[in-house]
C-alpha positions in Angstrom: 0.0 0.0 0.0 2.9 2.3 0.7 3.5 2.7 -3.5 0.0 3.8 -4.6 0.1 6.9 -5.9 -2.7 9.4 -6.0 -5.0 9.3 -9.2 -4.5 12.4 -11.5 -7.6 14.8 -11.3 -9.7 14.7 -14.6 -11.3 18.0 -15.0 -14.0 16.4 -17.0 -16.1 19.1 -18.5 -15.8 21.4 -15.5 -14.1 24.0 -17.7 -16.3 23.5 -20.7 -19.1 24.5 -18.1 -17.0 27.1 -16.5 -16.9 28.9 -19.5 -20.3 28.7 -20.8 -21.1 29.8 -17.2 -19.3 33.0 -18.2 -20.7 33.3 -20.9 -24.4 33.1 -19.7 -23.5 36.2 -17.1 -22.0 38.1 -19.5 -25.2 37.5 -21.7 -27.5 38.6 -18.6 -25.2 41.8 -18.2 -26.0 42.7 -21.7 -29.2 42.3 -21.5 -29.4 44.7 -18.3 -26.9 47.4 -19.9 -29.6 47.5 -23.1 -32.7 47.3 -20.5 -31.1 50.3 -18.4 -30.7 52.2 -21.5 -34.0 51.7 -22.5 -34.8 52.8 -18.8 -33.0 56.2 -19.0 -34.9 57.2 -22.3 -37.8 57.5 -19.9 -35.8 59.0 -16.7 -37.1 62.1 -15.3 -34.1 63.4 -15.3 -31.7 63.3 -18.5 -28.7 63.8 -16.6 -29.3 61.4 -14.0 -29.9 58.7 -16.5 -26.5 59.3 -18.8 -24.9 58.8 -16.0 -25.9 56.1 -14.8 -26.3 54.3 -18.2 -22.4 55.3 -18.7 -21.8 53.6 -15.6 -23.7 50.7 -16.4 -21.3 50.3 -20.0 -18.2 51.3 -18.2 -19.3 48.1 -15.6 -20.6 45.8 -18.5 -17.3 46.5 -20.3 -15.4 46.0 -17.6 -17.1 42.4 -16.8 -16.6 41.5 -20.2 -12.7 41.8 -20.1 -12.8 40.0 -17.3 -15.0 37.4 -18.2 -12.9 37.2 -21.9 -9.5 36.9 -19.6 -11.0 34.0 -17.6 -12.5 32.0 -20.3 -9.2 32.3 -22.6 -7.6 30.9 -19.3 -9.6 28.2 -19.1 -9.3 27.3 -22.7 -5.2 27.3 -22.3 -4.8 24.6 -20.2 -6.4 20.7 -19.8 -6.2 21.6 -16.4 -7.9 25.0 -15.4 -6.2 27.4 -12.4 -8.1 28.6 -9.8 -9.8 31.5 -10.1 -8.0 34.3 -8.1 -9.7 36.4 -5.1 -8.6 39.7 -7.2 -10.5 38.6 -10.2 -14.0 37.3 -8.6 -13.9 40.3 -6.6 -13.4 42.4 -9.6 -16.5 40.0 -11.2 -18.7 40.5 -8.4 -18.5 44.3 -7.9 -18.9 45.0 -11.9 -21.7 42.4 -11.6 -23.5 44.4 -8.5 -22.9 48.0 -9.7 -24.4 46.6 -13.4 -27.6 45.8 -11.4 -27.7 48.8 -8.8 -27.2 51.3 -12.0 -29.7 49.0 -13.5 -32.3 49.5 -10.4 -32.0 52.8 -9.7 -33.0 53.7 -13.6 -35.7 51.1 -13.5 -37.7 52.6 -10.1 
């Protein structure tokens, strides 16, 4: 028993569903960027709305590199990295402002 050696981890399609995870949020954030422009058309107040709809593209762009970076990593290897604290903090807060910006225009 002392020789056995520990199997070698098959990633399966973990990544292949990693990456179409990405994708699916980044589909959802475009589809609340377009909604919260359609939003500001209506805002009572003009300014208020570009500014928020600029901030809601700045974070939609911003989730989209990151989400680009992290699926182009997964593609790289057989076996994916981790994801790192810096980028799924950087996810989550694009993620979050994209739907505050998004709720604030909508009520």
């Amino acid at each position: 028993m002392g020789g056995m050696t520990a199997p070698v981890r098959d990633a399966g399609l973990q990544p292949q569903r990693t990456r179409l995870a990405w994708r699916r949020t980044t589909l959802s954030g475009t589809v609340t960027a377009v909604l919260a422009i359609r939003a500001s058309v209506r805002a009572s107040s003009p300014l208020t709305g570009a500014v928020l709809v600029l901030l809601c593209c700045v974070c939609w762009l911003a989730f989209l590199a990151l989400a680009h970076l992290r699926i182009r990593t997964l593609a790289a290897s057989p076996v994916p990295p981790t994801l790192t604290p810096r980028l799924a903090w950087a996810a989550t807060g694009c993620a979050v402002a994209l739907a505050v910006c998004a709720a604030v225009l909508v009520t």
